[in-house]
Structures are given as C-alpha cells and as structure tokens.
N, C-alpha and C positions, 0 to 999 in steps of 0.2 A: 332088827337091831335096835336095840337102847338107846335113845338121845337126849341127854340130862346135862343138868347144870347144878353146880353148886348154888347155896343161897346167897352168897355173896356174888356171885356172876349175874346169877336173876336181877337183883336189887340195881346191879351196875348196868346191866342191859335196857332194864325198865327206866333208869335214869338215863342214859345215853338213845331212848327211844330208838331201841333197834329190834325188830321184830320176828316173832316166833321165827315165821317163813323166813327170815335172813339166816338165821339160825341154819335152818334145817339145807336151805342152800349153801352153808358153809361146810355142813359137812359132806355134802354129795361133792364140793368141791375137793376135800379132802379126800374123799373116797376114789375120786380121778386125780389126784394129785395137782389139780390148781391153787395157784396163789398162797401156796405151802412150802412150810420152811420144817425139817425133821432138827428135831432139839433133841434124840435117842430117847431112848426107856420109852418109846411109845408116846413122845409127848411131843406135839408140833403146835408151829407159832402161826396160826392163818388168819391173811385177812378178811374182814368183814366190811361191807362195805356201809357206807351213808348215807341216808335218805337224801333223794335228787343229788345224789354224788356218786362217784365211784371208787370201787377198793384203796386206791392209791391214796386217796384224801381221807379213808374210814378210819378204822377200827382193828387194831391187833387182838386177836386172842389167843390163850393157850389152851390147849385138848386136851385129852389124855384120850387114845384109841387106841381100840384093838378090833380087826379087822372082824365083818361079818357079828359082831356079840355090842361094841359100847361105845359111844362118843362121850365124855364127858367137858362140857366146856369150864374149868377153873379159872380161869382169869381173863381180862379185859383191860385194855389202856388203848386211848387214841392216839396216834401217831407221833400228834403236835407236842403232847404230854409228856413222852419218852421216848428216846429210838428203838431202845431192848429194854429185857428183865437184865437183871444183875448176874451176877455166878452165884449168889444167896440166895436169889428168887430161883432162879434154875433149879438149883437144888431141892429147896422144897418143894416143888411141883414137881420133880421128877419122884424124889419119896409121896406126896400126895396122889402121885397119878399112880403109883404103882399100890398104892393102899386100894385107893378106888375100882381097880381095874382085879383083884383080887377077893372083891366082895361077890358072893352068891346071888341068884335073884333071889331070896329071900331076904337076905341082909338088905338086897338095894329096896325092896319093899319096901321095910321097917321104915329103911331111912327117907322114903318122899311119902311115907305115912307119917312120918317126925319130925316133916318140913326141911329136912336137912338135902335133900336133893328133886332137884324137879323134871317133870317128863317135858320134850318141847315138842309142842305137835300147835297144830295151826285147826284151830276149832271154826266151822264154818259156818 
C-alpha cells in the first residue's frame, strides 16, 4: 500500500516536527479504525499525536484512503488552531481526495518524480 502526502502536508508536518514513523503510525491507526473520524468519499479526520504528548493534545489530519492500494495525507491543523475544517474545506478535500485516489501508479510516479507528492517511509 502507497503512503504519501501532498507537498503542502510535508512542509506543514516538517514544520510542526511530526515524524515519518508518526505518519506511518497514523495510518495503521486508520487501518484498525483508531482515533478516526469518516468525513465520506473516502476521507477521514485522524489524530496524530505530539512529540512527549498524546493524540488528544496533537494534531488533526485529513486522509484520503482507499483500502489495501493508498493513504494520502492532505491536510494538517493542531487542535488548539481549529476544532474542524469548514463545509468549504470539506468539500475540497473530498473533490481532492477523489482526484488523488483516481490516479494510476504511473500518474502517482510522475507526480513524486514532480515533487508534487511524497512516499513516507522511515529510512534507517
């Protein structure tokens, strides 16, 4: 299974010092259904948690998943910042998860060959 982020999530993640492995932990979460919230079209709101904190005090992201094939994490806000996205933010991300989620492995090549989306893995 695929686990990418957009470049805009990267930049906010790397800003918000939250790391690959937290990453990769949020979606095994989502894969067992912890600490997940279903938004439809495939796009759920999970937390991530805070270095020397936990999920409750972290990090909200949006997904876009499709079981077995692709996580894609599109969005990021900490808690204290926002309680939710809007019904406008909704929306787009539920039209961008469904663009995303509709590309080919070749397409998703191109595109983390283009810088436009990134693989998260935890390099040892």
């Amino acid at each position: 299974m695929k686990k990418l982020s957009t470049k805009w999530f990267k930049k906010w993640a790397k800003k918000s010092k939250i790391k690959d492995q937290d990453l990769l932990d949020t979606v095994d979460n989502l894969i067992n259904g912890l600490s997940t919230a279903g938004l439809g079209s495939n796009l759920f709101k999970i937390r991530v948690k805070r270095e020397h904190s936990g999920k409750s005090s972290g990090f909200r992201t949006i997904v876009v998943y499709k079981e077995d094939e692709k996580a894609i994490f599109l969005y990021g806000f900490e808690k204290n910042e926002k309680d939710n996205i809007s019904k406008t933010e909704l929306l787009y991300f539920k039209k961008l998860g469904n663009d995303f989620l509709a590309l080919d492995e070749n397409q998703i090549k191109q595109l983390i060959e283009a810088r436009s989306l990134f693989d998260i893995e935890v390099i040892e």
